[in-house]
C-alpha positions in Angstrom: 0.0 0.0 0.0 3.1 2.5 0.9 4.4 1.6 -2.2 1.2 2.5 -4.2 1.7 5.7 -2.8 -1.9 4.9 -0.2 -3.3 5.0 -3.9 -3.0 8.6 -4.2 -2.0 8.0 -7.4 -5.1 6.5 -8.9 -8.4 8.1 -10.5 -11.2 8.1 -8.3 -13.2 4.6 -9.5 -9.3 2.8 -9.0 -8.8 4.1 -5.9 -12.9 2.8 -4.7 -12.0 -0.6 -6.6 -8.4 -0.6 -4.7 -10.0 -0.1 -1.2 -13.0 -2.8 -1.7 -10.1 -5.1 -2.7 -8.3 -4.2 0.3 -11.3 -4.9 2.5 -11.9 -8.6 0.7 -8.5 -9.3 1.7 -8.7 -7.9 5.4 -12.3 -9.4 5.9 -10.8 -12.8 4.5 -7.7 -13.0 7.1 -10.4 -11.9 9.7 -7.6 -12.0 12.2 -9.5 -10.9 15.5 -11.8 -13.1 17.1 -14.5 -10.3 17.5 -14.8 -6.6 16.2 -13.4 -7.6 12.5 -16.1 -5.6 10.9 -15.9 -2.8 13.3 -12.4 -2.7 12.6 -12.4 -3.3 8.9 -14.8 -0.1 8.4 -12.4 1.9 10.7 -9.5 1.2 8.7 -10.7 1.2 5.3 -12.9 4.8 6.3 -9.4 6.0 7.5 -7.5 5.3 4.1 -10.8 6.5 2.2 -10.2 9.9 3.9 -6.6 9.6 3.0 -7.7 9.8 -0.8 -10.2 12.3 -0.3 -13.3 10.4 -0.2 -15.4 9.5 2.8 -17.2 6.4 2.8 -20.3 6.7 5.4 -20.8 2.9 6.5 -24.3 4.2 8.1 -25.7 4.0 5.1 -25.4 0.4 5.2 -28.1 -2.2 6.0 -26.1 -5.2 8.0 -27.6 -7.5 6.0 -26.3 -6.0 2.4 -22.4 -6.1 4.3 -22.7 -9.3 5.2 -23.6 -10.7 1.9 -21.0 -8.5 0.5 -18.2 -9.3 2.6 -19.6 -12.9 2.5 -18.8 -12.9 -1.6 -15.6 -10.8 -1.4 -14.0 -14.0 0.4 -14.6 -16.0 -2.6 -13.2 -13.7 -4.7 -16.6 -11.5 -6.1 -16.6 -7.8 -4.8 -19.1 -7.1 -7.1 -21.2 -5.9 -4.6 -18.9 -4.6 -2.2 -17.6 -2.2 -4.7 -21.1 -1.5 -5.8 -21.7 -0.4 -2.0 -18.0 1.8 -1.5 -19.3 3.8 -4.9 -23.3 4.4 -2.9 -21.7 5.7 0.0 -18.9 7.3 -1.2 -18.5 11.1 -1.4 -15.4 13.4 -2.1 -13.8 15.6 0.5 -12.4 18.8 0.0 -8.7 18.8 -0.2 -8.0 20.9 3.2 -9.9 17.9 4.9 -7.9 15.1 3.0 -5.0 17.2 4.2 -5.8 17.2 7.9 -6.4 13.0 7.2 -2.7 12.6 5.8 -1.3 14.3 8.6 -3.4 12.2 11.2 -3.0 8.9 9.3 0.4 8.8 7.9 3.4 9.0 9.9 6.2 8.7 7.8 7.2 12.5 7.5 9.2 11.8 4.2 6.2 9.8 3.0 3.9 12.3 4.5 5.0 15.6 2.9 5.4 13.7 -0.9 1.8 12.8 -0.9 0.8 16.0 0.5 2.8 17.9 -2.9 0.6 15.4 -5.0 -2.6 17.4 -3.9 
């Protein structure tokens, strides 16, 4: 992920495809024995912000991310990528900013994707 530049670097629908990929492949480790979805949303909504977009998980039924996550394990994010582009908005930059500088903590890192915007 550092090395795709936190997919700075990608057009808008890449960067929603890149983080419902990323989610299939967290959800399918599922390495906590309780709060993986809590987590999951956390981390993913973190990176989201990252890129400028905010993904509001509140507009999700439980039942419609279960099923989703449910086929992103077998290898379908279909419809977990159908759901990151209905609750996905853009931020304004000066908010994205304020996310890089919470989330990443690489200064070097840091200050080369903040040139980028």
């Amino acid at each position: 992920m550092a090395r795709n530049h936190y997919y700075l670097d990608l057009e808008y629908t890449d960067k929603l495809k890149s983080l419902a990929e990323l989610f299939a492949d967290i959800n399918a480790l599922h390495p906590f024995r309780d709060g993986n979805g809590r987590t999951q949303r956390e981390f993913i909504s973190g990176l989201a912000k990252v890129n400028g977009i905010n993904l509001d998980f509140k507009l999700v039924e439980g039942t419609e991310m279960i099923i989703a996550s449910s086929e992103s394990t077998k290898g379908d994010i279909t419809k977990l990528l159908l759901l990151f582009n209905r609750i996905a908005n853009s931020i304004p930059s000066d908010e994205q900013l304020k996310y890089i500088d919470q989330y990443i903590l690489d200064t070097e890192i840091r200050e080369r994707l903040k040139s980028n915007i």
